[in-house]
TORSEGU-796821 format. One record per residue (C-alpha): residue in one letter; z negated, y negated, x negated. Coordinates in steps of 0.05 Angstrom, whole numbers, plus 5000, padded with zeros to 4 digits. Layout:
BEGIN
AZYX;...
This chain:
BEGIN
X546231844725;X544431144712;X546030834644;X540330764589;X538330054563;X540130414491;X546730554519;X547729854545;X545829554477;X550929984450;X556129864488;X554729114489;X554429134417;X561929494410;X564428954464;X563228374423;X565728604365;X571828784408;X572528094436;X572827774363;X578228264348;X582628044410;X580727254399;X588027274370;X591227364435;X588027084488;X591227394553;X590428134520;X583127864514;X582227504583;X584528244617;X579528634560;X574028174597;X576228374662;X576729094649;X570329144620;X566328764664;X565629314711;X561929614666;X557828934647;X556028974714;X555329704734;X561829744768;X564630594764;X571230544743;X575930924767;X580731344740;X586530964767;X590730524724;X591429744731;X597929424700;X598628754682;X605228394652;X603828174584;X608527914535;X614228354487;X609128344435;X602628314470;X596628684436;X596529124499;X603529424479;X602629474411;X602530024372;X603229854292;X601029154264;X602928584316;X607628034303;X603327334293;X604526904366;X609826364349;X606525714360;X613925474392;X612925344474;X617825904501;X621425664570;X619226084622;X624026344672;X622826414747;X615926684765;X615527224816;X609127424852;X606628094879;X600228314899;X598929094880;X592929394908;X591830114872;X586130644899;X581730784853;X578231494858;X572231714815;X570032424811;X563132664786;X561032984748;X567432884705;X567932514640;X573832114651;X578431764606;X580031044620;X587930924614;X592030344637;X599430494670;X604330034690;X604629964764;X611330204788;X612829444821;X610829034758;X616228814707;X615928574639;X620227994611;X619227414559;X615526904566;X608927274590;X605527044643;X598427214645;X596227544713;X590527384754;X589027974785;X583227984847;X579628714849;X577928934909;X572729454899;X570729934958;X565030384937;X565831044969;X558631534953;X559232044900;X555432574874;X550232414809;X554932564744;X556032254677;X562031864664;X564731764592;X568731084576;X573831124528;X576630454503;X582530474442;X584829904420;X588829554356;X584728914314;X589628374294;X589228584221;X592729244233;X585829684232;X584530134307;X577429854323;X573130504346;X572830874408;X565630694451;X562431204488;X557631114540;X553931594576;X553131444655;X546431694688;X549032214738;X549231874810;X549032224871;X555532584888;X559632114931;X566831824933;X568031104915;X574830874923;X575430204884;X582129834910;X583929254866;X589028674886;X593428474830;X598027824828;X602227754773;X608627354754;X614027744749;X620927494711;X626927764732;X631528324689;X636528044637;X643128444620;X642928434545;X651128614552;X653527974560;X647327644530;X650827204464;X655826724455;X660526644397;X664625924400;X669225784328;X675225294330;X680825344317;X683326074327;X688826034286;X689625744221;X692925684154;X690725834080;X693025714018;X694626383969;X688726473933;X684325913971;X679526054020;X677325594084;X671425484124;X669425574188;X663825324234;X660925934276;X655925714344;X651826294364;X648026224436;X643426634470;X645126644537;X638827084558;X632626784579;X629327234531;X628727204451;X633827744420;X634727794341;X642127754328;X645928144269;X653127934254;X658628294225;X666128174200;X672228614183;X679528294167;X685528724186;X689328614117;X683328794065;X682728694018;X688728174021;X683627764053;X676027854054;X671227484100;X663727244086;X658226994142;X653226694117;X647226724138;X648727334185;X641827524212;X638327084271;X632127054318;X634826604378;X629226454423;X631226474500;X638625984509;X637125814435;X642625664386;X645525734308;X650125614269;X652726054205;X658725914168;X664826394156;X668926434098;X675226694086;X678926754023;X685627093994;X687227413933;X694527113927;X697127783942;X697127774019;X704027844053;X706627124085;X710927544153;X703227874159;X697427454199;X691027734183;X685127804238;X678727704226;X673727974275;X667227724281;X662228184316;X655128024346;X649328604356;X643028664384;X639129214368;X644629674336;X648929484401;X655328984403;X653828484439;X659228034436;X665727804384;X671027414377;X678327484329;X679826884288;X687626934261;X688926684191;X695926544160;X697826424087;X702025684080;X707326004045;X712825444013;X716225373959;X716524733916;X720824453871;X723523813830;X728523523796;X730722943756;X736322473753;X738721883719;X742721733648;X738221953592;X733922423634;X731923133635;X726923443678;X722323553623;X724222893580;X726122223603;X727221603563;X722920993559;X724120433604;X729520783644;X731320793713;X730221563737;X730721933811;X726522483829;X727822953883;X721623363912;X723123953951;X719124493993;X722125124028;X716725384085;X716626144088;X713026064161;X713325674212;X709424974203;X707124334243;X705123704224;X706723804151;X705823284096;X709123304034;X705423023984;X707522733908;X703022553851;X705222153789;X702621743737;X701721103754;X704720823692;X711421003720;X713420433765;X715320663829;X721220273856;X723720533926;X718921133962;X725121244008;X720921174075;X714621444045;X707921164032;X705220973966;X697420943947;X693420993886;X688621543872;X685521343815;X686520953751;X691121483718;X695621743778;X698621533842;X701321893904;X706521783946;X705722164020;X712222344065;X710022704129;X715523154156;X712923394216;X714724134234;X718224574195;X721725254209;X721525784167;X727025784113;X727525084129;X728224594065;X724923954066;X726823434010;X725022793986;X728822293931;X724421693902;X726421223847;X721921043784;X722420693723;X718021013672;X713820683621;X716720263559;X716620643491;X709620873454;X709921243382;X707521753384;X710421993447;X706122133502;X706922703562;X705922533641;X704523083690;X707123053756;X706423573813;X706623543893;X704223923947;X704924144016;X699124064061;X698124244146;X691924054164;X686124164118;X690424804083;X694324494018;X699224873975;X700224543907;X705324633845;X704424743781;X704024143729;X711323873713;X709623543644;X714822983620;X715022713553;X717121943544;X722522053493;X730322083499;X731822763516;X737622853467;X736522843389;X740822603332;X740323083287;X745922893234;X750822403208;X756322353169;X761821833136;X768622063144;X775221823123;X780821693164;X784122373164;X786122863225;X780623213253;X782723953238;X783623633154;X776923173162;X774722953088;X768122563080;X765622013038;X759422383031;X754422963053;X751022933122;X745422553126;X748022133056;X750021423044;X758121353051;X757920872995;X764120532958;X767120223028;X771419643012;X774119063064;X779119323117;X777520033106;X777120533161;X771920993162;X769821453219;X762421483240;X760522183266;X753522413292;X751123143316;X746423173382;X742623663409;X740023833473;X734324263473;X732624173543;X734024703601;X738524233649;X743523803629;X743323193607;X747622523634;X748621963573;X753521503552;X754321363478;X753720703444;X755220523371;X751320023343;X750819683271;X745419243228;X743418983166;X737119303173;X735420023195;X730519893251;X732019273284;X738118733293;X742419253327;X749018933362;X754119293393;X761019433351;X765719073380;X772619323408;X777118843367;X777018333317;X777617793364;X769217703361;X769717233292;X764217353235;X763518153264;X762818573209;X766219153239;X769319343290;X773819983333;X779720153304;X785920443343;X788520983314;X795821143316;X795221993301;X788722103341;X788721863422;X782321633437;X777222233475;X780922683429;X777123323428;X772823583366;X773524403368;X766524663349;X771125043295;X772724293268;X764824093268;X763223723202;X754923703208;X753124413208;X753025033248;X749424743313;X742225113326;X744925163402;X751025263443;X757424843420;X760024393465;X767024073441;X766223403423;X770122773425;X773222173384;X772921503413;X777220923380;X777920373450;X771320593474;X764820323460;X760420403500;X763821113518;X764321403582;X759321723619;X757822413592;X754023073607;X751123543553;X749524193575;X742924533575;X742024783504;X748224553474;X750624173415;X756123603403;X759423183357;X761622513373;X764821983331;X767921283334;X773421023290;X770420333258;X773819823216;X770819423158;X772218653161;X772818063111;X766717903145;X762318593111;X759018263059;X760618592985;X754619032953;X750719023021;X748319543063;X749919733132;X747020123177;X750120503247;X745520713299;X747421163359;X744521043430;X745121223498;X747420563526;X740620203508;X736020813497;X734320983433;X734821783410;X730622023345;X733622243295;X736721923225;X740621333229;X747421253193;X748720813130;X754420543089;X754220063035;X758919693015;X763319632949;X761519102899;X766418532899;X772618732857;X774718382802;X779717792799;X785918032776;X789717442754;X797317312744;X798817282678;X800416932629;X792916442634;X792715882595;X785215442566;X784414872603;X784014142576;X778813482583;X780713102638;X781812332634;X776211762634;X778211562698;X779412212729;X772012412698;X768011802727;X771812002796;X769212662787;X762312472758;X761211952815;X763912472878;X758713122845;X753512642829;X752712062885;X750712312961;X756612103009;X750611963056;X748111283016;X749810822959;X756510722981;X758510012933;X764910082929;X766410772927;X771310832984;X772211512971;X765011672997;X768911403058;X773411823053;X769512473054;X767412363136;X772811793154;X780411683166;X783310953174;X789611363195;X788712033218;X781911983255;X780412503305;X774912393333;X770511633352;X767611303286;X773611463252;X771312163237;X775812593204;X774913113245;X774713333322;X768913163364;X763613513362;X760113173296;X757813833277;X764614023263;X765013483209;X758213573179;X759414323172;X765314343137;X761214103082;X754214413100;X757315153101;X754815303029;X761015012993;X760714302996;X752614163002;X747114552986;X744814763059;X748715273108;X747714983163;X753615293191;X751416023174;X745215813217;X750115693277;X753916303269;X748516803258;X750117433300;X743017493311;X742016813345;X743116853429;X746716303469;X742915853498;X741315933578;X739715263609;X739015713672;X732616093647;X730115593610;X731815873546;X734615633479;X735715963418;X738615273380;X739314493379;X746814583406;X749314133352;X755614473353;X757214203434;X760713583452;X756413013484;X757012363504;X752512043437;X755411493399;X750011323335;X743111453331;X740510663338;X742610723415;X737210883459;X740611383504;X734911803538;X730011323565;X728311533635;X735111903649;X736912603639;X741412563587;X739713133540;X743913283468;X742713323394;X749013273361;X747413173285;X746812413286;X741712423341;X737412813284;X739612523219;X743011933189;X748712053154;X749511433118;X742311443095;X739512073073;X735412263014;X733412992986;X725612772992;X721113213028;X715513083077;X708012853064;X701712913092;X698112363124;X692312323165;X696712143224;X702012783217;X707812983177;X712412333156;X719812383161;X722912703101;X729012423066;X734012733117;X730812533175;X729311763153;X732611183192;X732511593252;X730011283319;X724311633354;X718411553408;X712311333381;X705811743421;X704511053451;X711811223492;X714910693461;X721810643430;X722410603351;X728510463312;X726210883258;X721011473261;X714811393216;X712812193231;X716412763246;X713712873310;X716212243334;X724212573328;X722313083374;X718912523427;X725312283436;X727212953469;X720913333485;X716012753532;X715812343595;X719611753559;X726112113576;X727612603644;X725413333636;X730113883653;X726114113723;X724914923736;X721115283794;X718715763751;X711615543710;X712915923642;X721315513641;X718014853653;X717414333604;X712713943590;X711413223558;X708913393486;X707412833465;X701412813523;X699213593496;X698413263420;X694712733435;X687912673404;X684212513459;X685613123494;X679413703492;X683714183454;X690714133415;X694314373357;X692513883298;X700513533292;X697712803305;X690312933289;X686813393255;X683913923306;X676213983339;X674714593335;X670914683264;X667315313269;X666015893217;X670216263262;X676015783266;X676215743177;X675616483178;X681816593230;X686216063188;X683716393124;X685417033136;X691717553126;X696817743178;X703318213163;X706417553175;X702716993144;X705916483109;X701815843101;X693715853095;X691515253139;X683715013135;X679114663184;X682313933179;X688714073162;X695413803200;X701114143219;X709314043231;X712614153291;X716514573237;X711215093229;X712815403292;X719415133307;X723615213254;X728415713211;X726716433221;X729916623165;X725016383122;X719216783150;X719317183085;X710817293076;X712917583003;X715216852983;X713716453038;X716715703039;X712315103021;X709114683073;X713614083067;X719714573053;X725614393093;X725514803156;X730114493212;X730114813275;X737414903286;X737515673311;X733416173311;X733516913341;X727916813385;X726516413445;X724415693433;X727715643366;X721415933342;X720416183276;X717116913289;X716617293362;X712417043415;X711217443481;X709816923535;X713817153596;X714017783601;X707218143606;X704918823581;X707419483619;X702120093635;X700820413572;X704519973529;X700719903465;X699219333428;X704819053371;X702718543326;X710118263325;X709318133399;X705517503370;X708017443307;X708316733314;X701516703316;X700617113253;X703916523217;X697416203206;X691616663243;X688917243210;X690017903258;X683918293244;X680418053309;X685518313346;X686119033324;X678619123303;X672019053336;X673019233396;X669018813452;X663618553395;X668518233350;X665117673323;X672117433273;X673016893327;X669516543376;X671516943430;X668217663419;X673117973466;X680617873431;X681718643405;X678218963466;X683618513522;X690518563472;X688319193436;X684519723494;X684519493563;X689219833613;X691519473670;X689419563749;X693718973775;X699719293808;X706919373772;X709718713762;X710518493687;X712717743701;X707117273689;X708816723740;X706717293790;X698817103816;X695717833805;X700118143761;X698618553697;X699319243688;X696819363616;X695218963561;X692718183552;X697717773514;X695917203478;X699916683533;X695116933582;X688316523567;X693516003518;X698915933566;X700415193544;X699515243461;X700814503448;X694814233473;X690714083536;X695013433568;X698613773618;X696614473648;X699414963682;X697514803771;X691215013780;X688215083712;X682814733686;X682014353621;X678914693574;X676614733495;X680015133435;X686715223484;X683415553533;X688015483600;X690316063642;X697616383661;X698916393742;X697817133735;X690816973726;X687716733789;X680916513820;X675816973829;X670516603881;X674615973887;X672815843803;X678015933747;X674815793677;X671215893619;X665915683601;X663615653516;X657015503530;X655116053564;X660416403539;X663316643621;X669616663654;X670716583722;X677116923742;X681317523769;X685517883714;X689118553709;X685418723781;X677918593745;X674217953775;X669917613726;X665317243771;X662617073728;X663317583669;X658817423605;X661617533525;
């Protein structure tokens, strides 16, 4: 039965909408075509099937909604061909069923090849039937498109045997069993309790076919340990590759003898594929520290003192390539690392790193390094130091070790005692009160309580001090009397031995808060031996001291203890001394009488006349310095060279006005030290070579003394005091008639100004003492005064610089201030060199006021403290009396205030470099080292030579308002300077380059 043209209409219709629905997947399309173009073309199908190899998600195979083609190229593997020819039988009048079979030789794999199959048709004759064509198939959007029908006019009954040839690619079968790859390295590896570590996990697909992967973990001591893959799903694409990421973390709990495994486990399709077992191990140690070193704790450690610390680690498993690993501030100057290497890690800590290679378990590893920590700070601060232990990426780390920068032992009471036996001790007074009433050549015993409140012991070796003040002036009491003008001194005591023990049942200061430790009495010892103080304890220790002539009447003293030269908090110990007693004289006492005429004009004329002028004939003026007869010394002098000790036996406050010899014997005044370049006087009181003042003996020879006459005139002096000229300072009555150096380096026979004395001394006319060191050199003053230099201190002229800023600096108030200079004015030599005693700001001494530079307690012979050698240490804050000297005359608000904007001086920038930068510039504190500076500016820093700008320091530049820099201050781009214009500097300071740097 032949086919209607309705029925082809039909069915032509239904095949194009069929072949938009399989335009998504063109091979499933290309063999739709092919099937139903027998039919296009009146070719009887047959009920045999035809395969064909399509792809793993082909629309031919598809039952549900098909995947959307992946626009990837997939590699194809190795094509095979074969050539299938089926026999195709169709039976009328039957209405059969198209369906498509695989061919038993064809084989599926991924990437599909499409087939191009050649049909072989061999009609065979059949009987007339009608044939109905079923076609099923699935659209791209999910929706079965509907089944065509056809009705076949019946045909005569015959056999046709259609034999199609098929040749198709065929790709070989892939065992999925060994189809993924799993590479992780390392195995084995460590973790830190409570940490967790990372590893890098390769997946490959070894098949030539695409497989979706699903990965799994387990760890054989959960929950100890618990693993995480992320991601843990994958579509690998035939030899493709990823990558996920394991973690595994502990809880801290996990037992160190125990390794746990974990196991990684690939699947395909529900089925293990593949896995692998990575081993991880906890890094199990312990750590610990300790401190050592006099006035150290492990928790407390005193300022500016030497201290060891020992870092130690005991592995609890085996270990290689370990590194032990210390972290500390990095204001504690480290100065051995004992073999190990030091590095900074940032602005507030540093590390020190000692690998120790491998390490059994049980095994202790331990390393000593030596550090000096920071000078003192009020209030105290705290440091944190810890270490750890590290193999490998894996790090175990301590817990914080805090230290706080104070003396570890604490006075926590004194008393006076009275020189009794220590089981019948009677005191002058309560604890913590005055011993008052102590009279010359008493004995007194000096007793304070200290506590340890630390948990380890404590080294220390105590030190008895004494003052006039209660917070500075300290000196050490003495063993004996043989030190002359010593107020005090240890006393021998023939009952007590010295170390005698204190029972805690003979402790005068209170039931101690802690432990009781027996104390000791020391009467030949001072500085004491070296002691320990037990963890939580308590002690008494006392010294037996001695009053001297030498304690002045009605005056108070003041005993500090120590540790050597660290200080402890806690109260400090005072005594004042008994008023002078009264005369008790012999009796009977009879009223004087009037002396004589004669005997009154001798004693009129020797009170009233000067023995240094008007002599006439008043031999004995003479008399009072010279002896025809009994001369000891050249000139006649009455007494033994040096002059000094003729001039003093007057100028001692009995026989003149002036002490100059209290000046000389001030306890508080150092020896010189020619060595360091370093002078605390005008050795006046040292034998030279001078003969008289009119003798030139220092032009161009080293030949350096100041014995009184080389200063003053004794034959002509005069109580007048100095003026002011527009030239400088003139001589004042005691220094006129004096030779000097005129700033034209010429010799004078008299000195019109002040300034000219010191020439004589202090320039180029005579031979400078010669130092390697910059900050000990000398240099020639009278070149840094001169006028004509860019910048000086106004002693010969008055000064350039004449800003607002300038007027409001010399105008305003310092907790040292004594004289209130303006824009214009001249100065003396004398207002920096000169008596210290006088700094008194509450009464401060007139401008002209006599104020020799004999001695004085600081460096110099200056009149107030000035830091210029020694450089700020880490953290060390700022101290106005670290330029004190200064404060004389400049106001100090623009260096505590303002911060980097302060516009009090011409320079914006004073508070924020003395008053808030920190240092980056190593450890070293000495500022003749290029690069050095570990904290704070000082003022000797960008003023390194304060007299003027004649002579510089090598390398500096000239430069306005006394602008020259210290050798720790070095070039940054080949340029050191500033520049006022512009207001730059070009430099490298603290470890900061300014290259420029604007302000």
């Amino acid at each position: 039965m032949q086919p209607t043209n309705q029925n082809k209409k039909t069915f032509r219709h239904k095949l194009i909408e069929l072949k938009r629905t399989l335009q998504s997947n063109r091979a499933i399309f290309a063999m739709a075509v092919i099937a139903i173009g027998f039919v296009l073309f009146d070719v009887v199908l047959i009920t045999s099937p035809i395969n064909v190899a399509t792809e793993a998600n082909s629309f031919a195979n598809t039952t549900g909604t098909p995947s959307r083609a992946s626009p990837t190229p997939v590699k194809q593997a190795p094509r095979a061909t074969s050539t299938n020819t089926p026999t195709r039988t169709r039976t009328a009048p039957a209405k059969p069923t198209v369906t498509n079979t695989k061919p038993p030789t064809a084989t599926r794999t991924a990437p599909p090849v499409r087939a191009s199959p050649t049909n072989t048709n061999t009609p065979t004759p059949m009987p007339t039937s009608r044939v109905t064509v079923t076609a099923t198939s699935t659209s791209s959007l999910g929706r079965p498109s509907p089944t065509n029908t056809s009705t076949v006019k019946p045909m005569p009954t015959s056999r046709m045997t259609v034999t199609p040839t098929l040749t198709a690619t065929v790709i070989p079968t892939v065992n999925l069993s060994n189809a993924i790859a799993i590479a992780i390295a390392p195995r084995d590896a460590l973790i830190a309790p409570g940490a967790s570590i990372n590893f890098t996990v390769a997946l490959t697909n070894t098949s030539a076919a695409p497989v979706t992967v699903v990965l799994s973990t387990s760890d054989s001591l959960a929950p100890a340990f618990a693993s995480l893959l992320t991601p843990t799903s994958f579509s690998l694409r035939a030899h493709g590759t990823a990558l996920t990421t394991l973690t595994v973390a502990n809880n801290a709990k996990g037992d160190a003898n125990l390794a746990n495994d974990t196991m990684i486990i690939a699947s395909v399709g529900g089925v293990e594929r593949s896995h692998v077992k990575i081993t991880t191990r906890l890094l199990r140690a312990n750590l610990g520290r300790a401190f050592k070193g006099i006035g150290v704790a492990d928790h407390s450690v005193s300022p500016s003192t030497k201290v060891d610390i020992d870092v130690s680690a005991t592995a609890q498993i085996d270990l290689s390539g370990a590194v032990l690993t210390e972290y500390l501030p990095r204001a504690w100057v480290v100065s051995n690392a004992n073999g190990g290497t030091l590095s900074n890690v940032n602005a507030d800590t540093q590390q020190i790193d000692w690998p120790v290679g491998n390490v059994a378990a049980g095994t202790v590893v331990s390393k000593t390094y030596s550090v000096t920590s920071p000078a003192r700070a009020n209030p105290a601060p705290t440091y944190q130091f810890y270490s750890t232990l590290s193999v490998g990426n894996s790090k175990i780390q301590s817990a914080n070790w805090p230290v706080l920068l104070e003396h570890p032992l604490t006075i926590k009471h004194y008393r006076i005692g009275q020189d009794t036996p220590l089981d019948q001790m009677k005191y002058i007074a309560a604890a913590d009160q005055i011993g008052a009433g102590i009279q010359q050549y008493d004995n007194m015993r000096v007793r304070f309580a200290i506590a340890n409140v630390q948990a380890s012991s404590v080294r220390w070796k105590p030190h008895l001090e004494w003052s006039t003040k209660p917070d500075s002036g300290f000196q050490i009491v003495p063993l004996n009397n043989s030190n002359g003008g010593q107020p005090f001194y240890l006393r021998n005591l023939d009952a007590i031995p010295n170390r005698a023990n204190i029972a805690p049942s003979q402790f005068g200061l209170g039931a101690p808060t802690r432990t009781a430790q027996p104390g000791l009495l020391f009467t030949t010892e001072n500085p004491a031996p070296l002691m320990v103080l037990n963890a939580l304890s308590a002690i008494e220790i006392e010294f037996s001291v001695r009053a001297t002539i030498d304690a002045a009447f009605s005056t108070n003293y003041y005993f500090r203890l120590v540790d050597e030269e660290r200080l402890m908090t806690g109260p400090v110990a005072q005594i004042q001394m008994g008023a002078m007693p009264a005369v008790q004289l012999t009796q009977p006492q009879y009223a004087g009488t009037n002396v004589t005429a004669a005997t009154t004009m001798r004693a009129a004329a020797a009170a009233a006349v000067s023995p240094h002028g008007s002599y006439s004939n008043l031999a004995d003026q003479c008399a009072s310095c010279h002896r025809q007869h009994t001369s000891q010394s050249r000139n006649l002098l009455a007494y033994a060279s040096p002059q000094s000790n003729l001039c003093l036996a007057c100028h001692n406050g009995t026989g003149a006005n002036t002490n100059i010899a209290g000046q000389y014997s001030d306890p508080n005044v150092p020896a010189n030290n020619p060595a360091t370049s370093t002078f605390y006087s005008h050795p006046a009181n040292v034998a030279s070579n001078h003969t008289n003042a009119s003798s030139d003996e220092f032009k161009g020879v080293l030949n350096r003394h100041s014995e009184c006459g080389d200063c003053h005139n004794p034959h002509n002096g005069s109580s007048a005091l100095t003026t002011n000229t527009a030239a400088g300072y003139t001589v004042s009555g005691a220094l006129q008639n004096i030779a000097g150096v005129s700033n034209a380096n010429t010799w004078k026979a008299a000195s019109t100004y002040e300034y000219e004395l010191c020439f004589k001394c202090h320039s180029n006319y005579t031979t400078l003492l010669s130092y390697t060191k910059p900050s000990w050199k000398m240099t020639n003053v009278a070149a840094d005064f001169n006028p004509a230099n860019v910048s000086f201190h106004p002693v010969e002229a008055a000064g350039k610089n004449t800003t607002a800023a300038m007027a409001a600096s010399l105008a305003g108030t310092s907790p040292y201030k004594l004289w209130n200079f303006a824009v214009g004015s001249l100065m003396r030599c004398d207002n920096c060199h000169g008596d210290y005693r006088l700094v008194t700001p509450a009464s401060p001494p007139a401008i002209n006021a006599r104020n020799a530079p004999h001695t004085s307690r600081y460096p110099n012979i200056l009149m107030a403290n000035y830091r210029d050698r020694i450089l700020k240490s880490a953290g060390e804050p700022y101290s106005a009396a670290d330029f004190a000297l200064c404060f004389l005359c400049h106001a100090e608000a623009p260096f505590v205030s303002g911060g980097g904007n302060s516009t009090a001086t011409n320079f914006r920038q004073h508070s924020r470099h003395v008053s808030n930068i920190g240092g980056r510039s190593g450890s070293s504190t000495d500022i003749d080292t290029p690069g050095a500076g570990p904290g704070r500016s000082i003022c000797a820093e960008c003023h390194y030579r304060v007299h003027g700008q004649g002579i510089n320091a090598p390398g500096n530049p000239s430069g306005s308002r006394l602008v020259n820099f210290a050798p720790n201050v070095t070039a940054a781009n080949g340029q050191l300077k500033w520049d006022p214009t512009t207001r730059t500097c070009y430099m490298t300071c603290h470890g900061d380059s300014h290259n420029p740097e604007r302000y």
